[in-house]
C-alpha positions as CSV (number, residue, x, y, z in Angstrom):
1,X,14.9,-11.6,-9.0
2,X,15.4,-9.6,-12.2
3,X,11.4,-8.3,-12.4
4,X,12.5,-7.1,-8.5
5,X,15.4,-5.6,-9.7
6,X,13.9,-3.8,-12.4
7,X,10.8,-2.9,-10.6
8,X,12.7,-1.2,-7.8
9,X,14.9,0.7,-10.7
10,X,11.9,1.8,-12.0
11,X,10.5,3.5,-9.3
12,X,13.6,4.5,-8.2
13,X,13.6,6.9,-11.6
14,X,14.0,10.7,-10.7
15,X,11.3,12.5,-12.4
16,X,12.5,14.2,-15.5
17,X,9.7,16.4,-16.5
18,X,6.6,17.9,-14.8
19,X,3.8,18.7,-16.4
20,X,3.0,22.9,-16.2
21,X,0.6,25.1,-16.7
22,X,-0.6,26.4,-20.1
23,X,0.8,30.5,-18.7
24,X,4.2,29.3,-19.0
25,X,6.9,33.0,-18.8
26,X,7.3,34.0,-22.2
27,X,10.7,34.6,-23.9
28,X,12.3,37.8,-22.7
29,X,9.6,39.0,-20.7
30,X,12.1,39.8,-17.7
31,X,9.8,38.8,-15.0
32,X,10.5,35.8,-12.7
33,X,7.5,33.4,-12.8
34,X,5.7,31.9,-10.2
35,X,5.3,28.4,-9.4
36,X,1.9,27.1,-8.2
37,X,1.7,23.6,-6.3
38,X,-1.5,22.1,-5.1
39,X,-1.8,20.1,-2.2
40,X,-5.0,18.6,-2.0
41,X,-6.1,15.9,0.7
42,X,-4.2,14.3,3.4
43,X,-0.9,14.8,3.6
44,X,1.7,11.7,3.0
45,X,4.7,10.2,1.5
46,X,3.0,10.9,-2.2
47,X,2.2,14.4,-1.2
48,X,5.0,15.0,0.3
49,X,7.3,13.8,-2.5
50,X,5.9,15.6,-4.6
51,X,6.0,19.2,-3.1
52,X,9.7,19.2,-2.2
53,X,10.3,17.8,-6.1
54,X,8.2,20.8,-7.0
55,X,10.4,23.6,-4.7
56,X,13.2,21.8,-6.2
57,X,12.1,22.9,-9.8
58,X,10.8,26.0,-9.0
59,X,14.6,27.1,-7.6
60,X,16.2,25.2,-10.6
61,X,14.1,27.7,-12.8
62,X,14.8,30.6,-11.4
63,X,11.4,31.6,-9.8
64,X,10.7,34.7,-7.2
65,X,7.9,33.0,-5.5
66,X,6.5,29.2,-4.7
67,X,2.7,29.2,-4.0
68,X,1.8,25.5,-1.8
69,X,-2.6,25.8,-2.8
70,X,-3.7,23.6,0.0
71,X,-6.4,22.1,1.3
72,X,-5.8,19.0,3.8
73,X,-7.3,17.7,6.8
74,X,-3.7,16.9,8.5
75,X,-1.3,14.0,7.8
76,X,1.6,12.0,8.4
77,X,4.0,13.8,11.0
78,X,7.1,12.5,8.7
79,X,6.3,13.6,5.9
80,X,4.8,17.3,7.0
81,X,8.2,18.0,8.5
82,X,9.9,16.4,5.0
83,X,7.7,19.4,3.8
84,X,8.5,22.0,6.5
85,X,12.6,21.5,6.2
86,X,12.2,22.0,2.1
87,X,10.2,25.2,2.8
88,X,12.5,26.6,5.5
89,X,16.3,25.4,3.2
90,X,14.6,27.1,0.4
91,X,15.7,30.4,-1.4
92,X,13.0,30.7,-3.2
93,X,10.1,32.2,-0.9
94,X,7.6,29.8,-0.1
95,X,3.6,31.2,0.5
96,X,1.1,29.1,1.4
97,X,-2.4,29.7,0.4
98,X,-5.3,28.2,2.0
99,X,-7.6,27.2,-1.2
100,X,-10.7,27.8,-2.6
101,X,-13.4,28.5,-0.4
102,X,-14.2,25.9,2.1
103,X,-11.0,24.5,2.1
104,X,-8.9,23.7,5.9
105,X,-4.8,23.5,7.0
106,X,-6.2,21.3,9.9
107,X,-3.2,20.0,11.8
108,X,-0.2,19.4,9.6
109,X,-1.3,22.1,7.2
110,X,-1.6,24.4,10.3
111,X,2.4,23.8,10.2
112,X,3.1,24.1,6.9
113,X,1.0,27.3,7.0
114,X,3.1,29.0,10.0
115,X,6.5,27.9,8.2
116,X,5.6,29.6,5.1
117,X,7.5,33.0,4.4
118,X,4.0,34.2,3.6
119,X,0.6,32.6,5.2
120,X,-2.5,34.0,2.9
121,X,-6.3,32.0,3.3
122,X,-9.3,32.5,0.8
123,X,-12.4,33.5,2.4
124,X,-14.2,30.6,4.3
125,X,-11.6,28.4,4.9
126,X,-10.2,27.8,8.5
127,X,-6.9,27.0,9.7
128,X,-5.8,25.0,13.6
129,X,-6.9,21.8,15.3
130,X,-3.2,21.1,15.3
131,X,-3.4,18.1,18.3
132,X,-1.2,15.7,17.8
133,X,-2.8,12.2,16.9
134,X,-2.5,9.3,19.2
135,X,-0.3,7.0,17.5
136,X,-0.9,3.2,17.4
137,X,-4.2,0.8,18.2
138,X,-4.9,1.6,21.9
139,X,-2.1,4.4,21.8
140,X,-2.5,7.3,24.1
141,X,-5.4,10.0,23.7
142,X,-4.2,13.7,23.6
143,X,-5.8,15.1,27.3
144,X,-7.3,11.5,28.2
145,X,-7.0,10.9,32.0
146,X,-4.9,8.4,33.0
147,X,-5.8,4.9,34.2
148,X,-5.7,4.6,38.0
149,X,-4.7,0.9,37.5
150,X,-1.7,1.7,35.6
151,X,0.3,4.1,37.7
152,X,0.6,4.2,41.7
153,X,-1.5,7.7,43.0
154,X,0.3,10.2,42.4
155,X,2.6,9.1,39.9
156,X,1.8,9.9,35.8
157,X,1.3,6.7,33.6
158,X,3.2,5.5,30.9
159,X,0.2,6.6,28.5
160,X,-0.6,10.0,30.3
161,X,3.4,10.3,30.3
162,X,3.9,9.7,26.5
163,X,0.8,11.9,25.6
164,X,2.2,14.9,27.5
165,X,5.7,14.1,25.6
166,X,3.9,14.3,22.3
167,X,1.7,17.4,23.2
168,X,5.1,19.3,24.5
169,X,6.7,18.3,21.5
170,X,4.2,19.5,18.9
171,X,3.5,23.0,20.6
172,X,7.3,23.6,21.0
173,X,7.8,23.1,17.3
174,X,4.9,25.3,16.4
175,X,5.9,27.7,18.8
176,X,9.5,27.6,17.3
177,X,8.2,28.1,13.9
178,X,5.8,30.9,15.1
179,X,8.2,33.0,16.4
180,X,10.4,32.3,12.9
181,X,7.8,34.0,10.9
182,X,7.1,36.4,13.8
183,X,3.5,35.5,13.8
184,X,1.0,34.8,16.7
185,X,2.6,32.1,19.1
186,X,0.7,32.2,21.7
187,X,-2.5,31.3,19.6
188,X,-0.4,28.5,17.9
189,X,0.5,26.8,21.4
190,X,-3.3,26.9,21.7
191,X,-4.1,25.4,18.4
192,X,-2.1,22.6,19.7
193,X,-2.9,22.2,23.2
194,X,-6.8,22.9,23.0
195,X,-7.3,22.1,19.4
196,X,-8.6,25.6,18.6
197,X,-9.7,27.0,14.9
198,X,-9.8,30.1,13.0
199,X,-11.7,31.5,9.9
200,X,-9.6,33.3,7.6
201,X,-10.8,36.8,8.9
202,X,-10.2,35.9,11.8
203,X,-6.7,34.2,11.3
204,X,-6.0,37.7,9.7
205,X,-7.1,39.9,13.1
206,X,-5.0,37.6,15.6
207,X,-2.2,37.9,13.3
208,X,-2.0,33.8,12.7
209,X,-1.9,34.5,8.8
210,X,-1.0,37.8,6.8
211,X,-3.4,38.5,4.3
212,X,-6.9,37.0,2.7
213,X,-7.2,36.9,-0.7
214,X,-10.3,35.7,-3.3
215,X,-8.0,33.8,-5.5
216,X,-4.5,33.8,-6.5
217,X,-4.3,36.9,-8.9
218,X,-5.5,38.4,-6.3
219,X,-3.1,36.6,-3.7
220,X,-0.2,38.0,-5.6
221,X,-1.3,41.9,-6.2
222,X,-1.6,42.1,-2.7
223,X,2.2,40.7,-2.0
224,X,4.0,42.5,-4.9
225,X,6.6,44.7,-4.2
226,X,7.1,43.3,-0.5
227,X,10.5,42.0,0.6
228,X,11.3,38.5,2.1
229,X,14.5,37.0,3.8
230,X,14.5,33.4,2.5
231,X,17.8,31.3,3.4
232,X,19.2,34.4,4.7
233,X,18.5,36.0,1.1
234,X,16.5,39.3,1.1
235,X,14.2,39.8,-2.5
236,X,12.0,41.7,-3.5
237,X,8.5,40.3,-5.1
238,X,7.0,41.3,-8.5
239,X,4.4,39.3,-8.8
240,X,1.4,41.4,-9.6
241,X,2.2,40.6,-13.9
242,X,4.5,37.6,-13.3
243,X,3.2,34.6,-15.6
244,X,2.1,31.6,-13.1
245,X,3.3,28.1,-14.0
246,X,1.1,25.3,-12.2
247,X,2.9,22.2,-11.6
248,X,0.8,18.9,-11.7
249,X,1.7,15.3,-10.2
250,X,4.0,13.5,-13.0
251,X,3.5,9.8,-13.5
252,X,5.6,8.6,-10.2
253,X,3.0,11.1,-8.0
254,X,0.2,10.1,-9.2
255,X,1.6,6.0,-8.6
256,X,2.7,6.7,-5.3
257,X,-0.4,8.7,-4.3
258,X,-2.1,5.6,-5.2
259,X,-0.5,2.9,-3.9
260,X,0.5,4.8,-0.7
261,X,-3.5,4.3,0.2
262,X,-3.3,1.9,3.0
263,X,-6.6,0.4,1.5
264,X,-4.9,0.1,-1.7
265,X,-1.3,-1.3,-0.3
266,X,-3.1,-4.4,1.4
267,X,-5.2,-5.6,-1.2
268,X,-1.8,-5.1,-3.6
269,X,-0.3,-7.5,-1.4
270,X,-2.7,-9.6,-0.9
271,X,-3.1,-10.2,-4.2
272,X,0.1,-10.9,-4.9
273,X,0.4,-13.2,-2.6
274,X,-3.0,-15.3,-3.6
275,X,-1.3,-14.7,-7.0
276,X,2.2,-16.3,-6.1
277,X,0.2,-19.2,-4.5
278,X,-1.7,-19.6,-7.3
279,X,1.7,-20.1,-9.7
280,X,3.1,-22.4,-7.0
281,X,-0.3,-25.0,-7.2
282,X,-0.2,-24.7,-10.6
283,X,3.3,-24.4,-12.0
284,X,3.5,-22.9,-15.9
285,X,0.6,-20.8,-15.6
286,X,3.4,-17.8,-15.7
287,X,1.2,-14.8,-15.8
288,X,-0.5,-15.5,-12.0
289,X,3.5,-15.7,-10.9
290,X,4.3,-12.6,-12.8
291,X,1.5,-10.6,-11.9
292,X,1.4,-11.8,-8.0
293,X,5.3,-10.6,-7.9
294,X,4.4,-7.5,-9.1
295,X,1.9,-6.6,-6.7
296,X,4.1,-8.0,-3.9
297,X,6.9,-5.7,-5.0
298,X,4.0,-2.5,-4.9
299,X,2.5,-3.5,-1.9
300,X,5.6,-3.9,0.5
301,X,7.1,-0.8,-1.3
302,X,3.8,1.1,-0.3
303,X,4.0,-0.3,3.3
304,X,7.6,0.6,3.9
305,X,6.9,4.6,3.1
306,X,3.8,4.3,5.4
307,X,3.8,3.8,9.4
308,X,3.8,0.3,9.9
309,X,3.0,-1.3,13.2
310,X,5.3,-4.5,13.0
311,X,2.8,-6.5,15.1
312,X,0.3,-6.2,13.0
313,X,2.1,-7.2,9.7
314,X,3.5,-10.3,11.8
315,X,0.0,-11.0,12.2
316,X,-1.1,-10.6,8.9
317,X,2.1,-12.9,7.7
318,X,0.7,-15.7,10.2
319,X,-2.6,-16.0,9.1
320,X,-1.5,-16.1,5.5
321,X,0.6,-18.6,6.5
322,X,-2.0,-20.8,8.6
323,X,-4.0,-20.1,5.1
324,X,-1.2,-21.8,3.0
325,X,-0.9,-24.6,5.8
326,X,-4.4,-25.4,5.8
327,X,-3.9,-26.8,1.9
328,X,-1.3,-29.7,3.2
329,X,-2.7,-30.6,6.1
330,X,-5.1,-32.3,7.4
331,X,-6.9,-29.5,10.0
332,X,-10.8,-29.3,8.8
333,X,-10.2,-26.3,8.5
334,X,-8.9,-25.3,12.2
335,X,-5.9,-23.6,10.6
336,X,-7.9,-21.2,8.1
337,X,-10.2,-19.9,10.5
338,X,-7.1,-19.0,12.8
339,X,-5.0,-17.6,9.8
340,X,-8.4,-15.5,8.9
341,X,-8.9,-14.5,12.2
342,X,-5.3,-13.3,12.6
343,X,-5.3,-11.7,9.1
344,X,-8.5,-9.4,10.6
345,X,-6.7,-8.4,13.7
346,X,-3.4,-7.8,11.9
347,X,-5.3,-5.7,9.3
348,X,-6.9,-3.6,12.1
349,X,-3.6,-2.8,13.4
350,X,-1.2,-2.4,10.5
351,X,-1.1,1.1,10.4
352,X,0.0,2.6,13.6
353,X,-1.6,6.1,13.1
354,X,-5.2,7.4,13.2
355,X,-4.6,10.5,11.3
356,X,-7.4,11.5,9.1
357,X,-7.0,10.2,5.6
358,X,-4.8,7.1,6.5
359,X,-6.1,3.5,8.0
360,X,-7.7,0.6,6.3
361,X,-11.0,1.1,6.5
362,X,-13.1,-2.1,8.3
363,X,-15.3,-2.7,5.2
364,X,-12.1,-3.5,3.6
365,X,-10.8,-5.1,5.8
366,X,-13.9,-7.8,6.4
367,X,-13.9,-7.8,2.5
368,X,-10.3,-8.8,2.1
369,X,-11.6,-11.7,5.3
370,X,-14.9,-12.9,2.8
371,X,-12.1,-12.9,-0.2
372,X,-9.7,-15.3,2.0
373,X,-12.6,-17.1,3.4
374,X,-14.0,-18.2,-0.1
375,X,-10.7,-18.5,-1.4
376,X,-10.0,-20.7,1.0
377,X,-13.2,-22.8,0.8
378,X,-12.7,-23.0,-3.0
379,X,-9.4,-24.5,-2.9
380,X,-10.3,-26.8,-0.1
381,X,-13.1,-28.4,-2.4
382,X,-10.9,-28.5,-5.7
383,X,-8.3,-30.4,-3.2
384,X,-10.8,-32.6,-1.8
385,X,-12.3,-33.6,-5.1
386,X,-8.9,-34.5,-6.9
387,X,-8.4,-36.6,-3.9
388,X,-11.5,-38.7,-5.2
389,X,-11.0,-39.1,-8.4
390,X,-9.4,-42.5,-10.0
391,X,-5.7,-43.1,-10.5
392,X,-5.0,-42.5,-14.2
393,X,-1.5,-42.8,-14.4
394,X,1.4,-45.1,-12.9
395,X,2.0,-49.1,-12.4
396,X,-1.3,-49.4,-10.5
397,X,-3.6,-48.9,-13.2
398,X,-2.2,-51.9,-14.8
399,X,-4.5,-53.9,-12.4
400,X,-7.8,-54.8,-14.6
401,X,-6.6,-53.9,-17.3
402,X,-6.7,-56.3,-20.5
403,X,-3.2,-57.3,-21.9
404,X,-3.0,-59.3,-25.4
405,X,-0.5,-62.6,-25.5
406,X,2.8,-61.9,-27.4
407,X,4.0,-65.6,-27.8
408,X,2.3,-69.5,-27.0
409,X,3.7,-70.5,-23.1
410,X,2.7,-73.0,-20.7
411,X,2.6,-70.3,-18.2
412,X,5.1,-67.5,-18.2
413,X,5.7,-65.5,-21.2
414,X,5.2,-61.6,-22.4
415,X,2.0,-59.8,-23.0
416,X,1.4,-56.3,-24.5
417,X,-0.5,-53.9,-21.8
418,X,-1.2,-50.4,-22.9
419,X,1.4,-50.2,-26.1
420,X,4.2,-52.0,-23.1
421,X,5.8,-55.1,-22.9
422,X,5.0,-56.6,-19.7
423,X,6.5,-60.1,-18.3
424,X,3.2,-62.1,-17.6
425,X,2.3,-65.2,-15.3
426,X,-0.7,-67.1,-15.9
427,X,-2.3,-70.6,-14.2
428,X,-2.3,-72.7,-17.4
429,X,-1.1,-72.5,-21.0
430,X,-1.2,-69.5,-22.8
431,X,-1.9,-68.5,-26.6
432,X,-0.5,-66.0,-29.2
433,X,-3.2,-63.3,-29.5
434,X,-5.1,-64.5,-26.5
435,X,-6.4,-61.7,-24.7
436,X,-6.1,-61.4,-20.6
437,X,-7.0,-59.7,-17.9
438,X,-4.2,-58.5,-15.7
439,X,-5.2,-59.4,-11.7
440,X,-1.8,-58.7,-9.7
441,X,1.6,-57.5,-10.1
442,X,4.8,-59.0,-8.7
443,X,7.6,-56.3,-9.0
444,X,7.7,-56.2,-12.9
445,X,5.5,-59.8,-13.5
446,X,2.4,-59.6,-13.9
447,X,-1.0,-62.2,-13.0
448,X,-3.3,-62.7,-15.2
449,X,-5.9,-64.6,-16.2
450,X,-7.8,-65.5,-19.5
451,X,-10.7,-63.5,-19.9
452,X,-13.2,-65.6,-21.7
453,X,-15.6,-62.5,-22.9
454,X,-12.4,-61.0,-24.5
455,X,-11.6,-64.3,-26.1
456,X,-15.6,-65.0,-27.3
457,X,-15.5,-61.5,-28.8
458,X,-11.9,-62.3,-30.8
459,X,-12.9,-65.5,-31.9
460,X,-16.0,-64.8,-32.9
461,X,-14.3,-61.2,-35.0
């Protein structure tokens, strides 16, 4: 409990320094800087945390302008509009720049771009497919016809119905944001409905993006001495000499970007819990059981930032579970096929979005199977050969064993049997030093019997 609590404490840490740039402003140079933050890849909770943390610094240091470099392929619908609501509360004005060459705002960044006080592309990059996703294994396709089973004629499916909610959604809120930024609306309801794209040239003529720009000293001659409301604050930009400071992912970025990879958050928690089970067979190994917890404590706080279909992590719970079961009982292995069987389909489904950039992959997700199977199979065979070895320990080893004669009786008397005292019971008299073989045991008496190769071998000594 106290590893959990300090765990959670420690990623619950605010950030206390970012790393920056080597142009930092110099001391009484009297120009505002400008803050540079790359967004590269899809775009999640890791992502997204760490631009609004980066707008929050940017403001707290007094900077006229907050370039987002970007270069994503879409992304989680949460956290774009986590993203979307810092850029738009911001006083600080926000430009986006699509960058280096060949780089995309597919989808989410299409958003992000048309929010931005200023949109700006590098040559050869391309902006739109902005479609939203359909969410969920099996979930509804953006413009797939719906099925004539599911729906009397006539009447729109529950599918067909949810897609067109999503799509109306989606182009409404681009639309809105469009019309913000008084840019080309009628192209962005487009980008949405029929997945449409732009190069940067031609982003530029249908007036989707303001300027294109080689890099970002070039990005920032072109926008000096041009005047932006920003949360209903008009400035004036002077950015052509202002000293850039680039802000990098601090420590908590970089851990969240990782364990935020679905991939990565399943085999955390898998781990942990082969780990945990491993602790519990074997009780006093200490590290498994410390390591396994904090694994467990990753992976669940990776899943619960992510889009988690419930049903799937049910599923993944039951067949770790049938895994577990199949140790203590007696199935022949009926229960670990079923809880590996339901650990593959619950894997499959965990993460209820097919956005580029997020999903566990299948080749993970038979590898994690192959890593249960052999698990499985391994412990199975360690179980089945303790269950043949001999008893070593308790009363009933005392049977065979040879006991040596404390005192001379007729028949009942006290024996020594492995460094105990033992009440005895033989058929005839008994000798002091006599050795004896112990045959039975009555409660706490034992039978015996003389053992004549025992005796030969003491006599003869």
């Amino acid at each position: 409990m106290a590893m959990g609590v300090a765990l959670t404490m420690l990623l619950a840490l605010p950030t206390m320094v970012f790393a920056q740039g080597a142009s930092a402003p110099a001391a009484g140079a009297g120009v505002a800087p400008v803050y540079v933050i790359p967004i590269k890849g899809a775009i999640g909770p890791a992502s997204a945390s760490f631009a609004t943390r980066g707008m929050a610094l940017a403001q707290k240091q007094n900077a006229q302008l907050i370039v987002l470099e970007m270069d994503t392929p879409g992304g989680l619908d949460v956290a774009m509009r986590d993203i979307i609501q810092a850029i738009l509360a911001s006083p600080v004005p926000v430009a986006t720049f699509v960058y280096p060459g060949g780089a995309r705002a597919a989808s989410a960044g299409t958003y992000i771009l048309y929010a931005s006080h200023i949109a700006a592309m590098a040559p050869g990059t391309n902006v739109g497919a902005a479609s939203p996703v359909a969410i969920g294994v099996g979930g509804p396709k953006p413009g797939a016809a719906p099925s004539p089973a599911s729906a009397p004629a006539g009447a729109p499916s529950n599918e067909d119905t949810m897609a067109r909610k999503q799509m109306h959604d989606a182009s409404a809120y681009l639309r809105g944001l469009a019309q913000l930024r008084q840019r080309n609306a009628d192209w962005a309801e487009r980008a949405v409905r029929e997945a449409v794209s732009l190069s940067a040239d031609e982003a530029v003529a249908q007036h989707v993006v303001d300027l294109v720009a080689p890099d970002l000293p070039a990005l920032l001659r072109q926008v000096d001495g041009k005047r932006l409301q920003a949360a209903g604050v008009s400035r004036v930009l002077h950015t052509a000499d202002a000293p850039i400071v680039t802000v990098t992912p601090d420590w908590r970025a970089r851990l969240l970007a990782v364990i935020t990879e679905p991939s990565v958050a399943l085999i955390l928690m898998m781990i942990g819990i082969y780990a945990l089970m491993f602790e519990f067979s074997t009780p006093g190994m200490i590290v498994p059981g410390i390591v396994g917890a904090i694994c467990l404590l990753l992976g669940l706080f990776a899943l619960q930032m992510l889009p988690v279909n419930y049903a799937g992590l049910a599923l993944i719970a039951l067949g770790i579970g049938c895994m577990v079961a199949e140790f203590f009982l007696p199935t022949f292995g009926a229960l670990g096929v079923g809880g590996i069987i339901a650990f593959a389909f619950g894997a499959v489904m965990l993460i209820d979005t097919d956005v580029p950039g997020f999903g566990v992959p299948l080749t993970v997700i038979a590898a994690l199977a192959g890593v249960s199977a052999l698990f499985l199979v391994g412990m199975s065979a360690m179980l089945m050969r303790s269950r043949e070895r001999p008893v070593v320990s308790g009363a009933d080893t005392l049977v065979g064993s040879l006991a040596t004669v404390i005192d001379d009786t007729p028949a009942d008397g006290w024996a020594m049997v492995h460094g105990e005292q033992w009440r005895i019971h033989g058929e005839g008299p008994l000798a002091r030093g006599q050795r004896v073989r112990v045959t039975g045991r009555r409660g706490l008496v034992l039978e015996v019997v003389a053992d004549m190769a025992a005796s030969l071998e003491h006599n003869g000594a």
